[in-house]
Each structure stands twice: as C-alpha cells, then as structure tokens.
N, C-alpha and C positions, 0 to 999 in steps of 0.2 A: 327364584320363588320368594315370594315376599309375606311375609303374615301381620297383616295390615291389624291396630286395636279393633277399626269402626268392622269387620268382618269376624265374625265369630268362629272360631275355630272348630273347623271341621278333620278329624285325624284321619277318616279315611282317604278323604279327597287331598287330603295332606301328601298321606305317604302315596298316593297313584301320582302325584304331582314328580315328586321326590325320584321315583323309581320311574317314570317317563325321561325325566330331567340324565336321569344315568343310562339309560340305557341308549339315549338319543346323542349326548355330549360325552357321557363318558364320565363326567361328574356332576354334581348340583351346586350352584352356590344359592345359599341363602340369609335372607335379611328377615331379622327377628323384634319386634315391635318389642319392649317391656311390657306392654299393653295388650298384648296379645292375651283371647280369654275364649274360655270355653263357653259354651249356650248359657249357661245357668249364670254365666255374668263371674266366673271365678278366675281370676289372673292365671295362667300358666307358671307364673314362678311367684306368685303370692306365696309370703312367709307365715299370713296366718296373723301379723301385726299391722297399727295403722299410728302415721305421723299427726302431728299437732293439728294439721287441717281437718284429720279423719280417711285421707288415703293409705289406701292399701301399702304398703311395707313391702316391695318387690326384691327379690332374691340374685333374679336372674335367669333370663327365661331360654337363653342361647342351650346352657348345658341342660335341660331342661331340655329342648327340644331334640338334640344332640341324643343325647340316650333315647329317646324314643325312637327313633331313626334306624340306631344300632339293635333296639331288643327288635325291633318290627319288619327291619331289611337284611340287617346284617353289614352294615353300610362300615368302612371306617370314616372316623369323622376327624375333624379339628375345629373350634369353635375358638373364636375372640371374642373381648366387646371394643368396640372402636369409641371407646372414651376419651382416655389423656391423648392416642396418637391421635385423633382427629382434629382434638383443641387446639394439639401445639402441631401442627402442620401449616403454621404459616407461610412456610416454605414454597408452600404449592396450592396455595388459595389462588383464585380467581380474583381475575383485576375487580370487576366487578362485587364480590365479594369485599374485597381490599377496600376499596373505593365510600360502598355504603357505609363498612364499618365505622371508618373516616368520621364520615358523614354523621352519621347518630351519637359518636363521642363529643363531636363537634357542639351538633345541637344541642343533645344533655345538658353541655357545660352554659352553653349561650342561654339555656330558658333558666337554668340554675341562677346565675348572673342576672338575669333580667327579672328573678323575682318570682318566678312560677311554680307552681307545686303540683302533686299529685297528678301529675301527667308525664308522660313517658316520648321520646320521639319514634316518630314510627316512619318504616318505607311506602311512602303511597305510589304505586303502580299508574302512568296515566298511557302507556303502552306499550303493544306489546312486540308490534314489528313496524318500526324500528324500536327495541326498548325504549323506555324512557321514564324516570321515577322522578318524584320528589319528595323534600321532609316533611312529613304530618305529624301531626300530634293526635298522643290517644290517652285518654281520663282514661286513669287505673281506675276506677272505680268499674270501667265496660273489661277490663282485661286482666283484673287480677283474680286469680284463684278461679279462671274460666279456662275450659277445658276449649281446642280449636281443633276440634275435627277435619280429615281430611274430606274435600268435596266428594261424592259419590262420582262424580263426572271422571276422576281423576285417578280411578282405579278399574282394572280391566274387570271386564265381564266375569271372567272364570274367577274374582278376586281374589286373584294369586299376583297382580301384575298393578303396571302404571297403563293407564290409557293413553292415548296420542296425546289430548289435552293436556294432559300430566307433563308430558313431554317437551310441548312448545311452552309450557308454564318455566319451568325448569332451565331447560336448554341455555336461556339467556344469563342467569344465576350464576354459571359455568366459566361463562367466557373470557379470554382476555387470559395474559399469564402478568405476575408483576411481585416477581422475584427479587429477596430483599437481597442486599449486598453480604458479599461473601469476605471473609479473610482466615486465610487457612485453613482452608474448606468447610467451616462452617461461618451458618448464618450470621451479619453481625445486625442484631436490633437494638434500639434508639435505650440506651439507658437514663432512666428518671430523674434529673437533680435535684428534686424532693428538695426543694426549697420552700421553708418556712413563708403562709402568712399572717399577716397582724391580726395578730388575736380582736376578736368579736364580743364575745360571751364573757361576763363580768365571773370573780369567783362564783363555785356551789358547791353542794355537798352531796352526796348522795345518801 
C-alpha cells in the first residue's frame, strides 16, 4: 500500500486497504509519502512550523500513520524511515543507477569548467525499450523550488498502488548489479586526495 502526496488521504479507505492487505497475505507493507495530506490540504505529520521557503515543517508521517493503524485495527506495527540506509546502500545500487550518477558528476563538473551557471545536468530519457538516456541540461530557474508531481498515469486506479506504466518507467532504473570492491568484507570506496587548487580569488573581507 502506498500513500501517494498527489492523492488525498482517505482513512477509511485506508484502513479497508490495510485490513484486506492482512487478512489476504497475512501482513501489509507500507510506503508513506512525507507528503501525504488530508482533503483540507494538511500534512499528516505537519508540525504546525514552516522553513525559509514557507513549507510546511514535517515531523514524520510513518509513526503517524503507524498509530493509526494500531488505535483502528489493532494491528502490531514496526515503522522506519529509509533515510541514511537508502543514501549509503551503494553496495546494492543498480548499474544503471551507478552509471547515471557517474554521468551527472561528470557533467557538473565539465559545464562548471567550461564556464556555465545556473544550470544543473539533467537525465534526458530518449527510450524506453531498449533504454536509452542522455545528459541534458535544465536552467534552475524552471526547477528550483518546483514541486514535480507524480503523473496521474502512474498510479493505480484505487490510488493505493503504481500502475503498469509506473512499472515499465521504473523497471529499467533497477537493472544491472555493479558492486563496489570488497576487502574484509566490507565495501572499499575511492578515497578523495583533496588536493589543493591555485587559488582564484584575490584577498577580501567579510
């Protein structure tokens, strides 16, 4: 079950979802948006505070959901959030995954060098069976402090789910394994030699 921000939080249809999901499998797993909000447009884990931009201040909407579960089913729960272990799971990224990241540190650095600003590199999609991408560019000015919605195409009907399109979107993101080198069973990654360069900028002062 999934609770998508662009779908409004419905709690009935929640917990029928929830309580189908057990009594069919036996358990539920669920994925919890931060974004996730009631009709009236109110965050489910909104603190009630908002940041420098003017958004909402979000708490945490996993435990948040989690108790509701338990006061309404009776359910035992366990909730995470898949923060730090998702960032540092390099271990089991996808080649593909690997590959792109590569790729846009890559450019960063090449349009940085070559003089260009206020633009960001971006993965342009030019198919999709057989994959196939390349680097674009996207002016922050169209993608900064822009919210990107998911497609409506790309979430199931009963929006609790991913649709097929979601699917073949995805699928390809995934693939490939490209496992970094190991010494004494853990991972060994490339360490930085942070080597100084020649200074640019004359003195100043703040």
């Amino acid at each position: 079950v999934i609770l998508f921000p662009e779908i409004e939080f419905d709690q009935d249809k929640f917990m029928a979802q929830v309580k189908a999901k057990v009594e069919k499998y036996d358990y539920c797993s669920i994925v919890v948006s931060e974004g996730a909000h009631w009709p009236d447009g109110k965050f489910l884990a909104e603190q009630g505070t908002r940041d420098a931009f003017g958004h909402a201040q979000l708490g945490g909407a996993a435990p948040v959901v989690a108790n509701m579960i338990k006061e309404s089913l009776g359910y035992k729960f366990h909730w995470a959030v898949a923060d730090y272990m998702q960032r540092a799971a390099r271990h089991i990224a996808s080649k593909t995954d690997v590959d792109q990241a590569y790729a846009m540190g890559k450019a960063g650095v090449e349009m940085a060098l070559a003089g260009e600003n206020s633009i960001m590199p971006a993965i342009i999609r030019t198919s999709n069976s057989p994959y196939a991408w390349e680097v674009g560019k996207a002016p922050l000015s169209e993608v900064a402090n822009v919210e990107k919605m998911m497609p409506v195409e790309y979430i199931s009907e009963d929006g609790f789910g991913i649709s097929q399109a979601c699917r073949e979107y995805l699928i390809p993101l995934i693939q490939g394994e490209d496992y970094p080198p190991y010494e004494n069973g853990m991972p060994k990654y490339v360490t930085l030699k942070n080597a100084p360069v020649e200074r640019k900028l004359a003195d100043f002062e703040l």
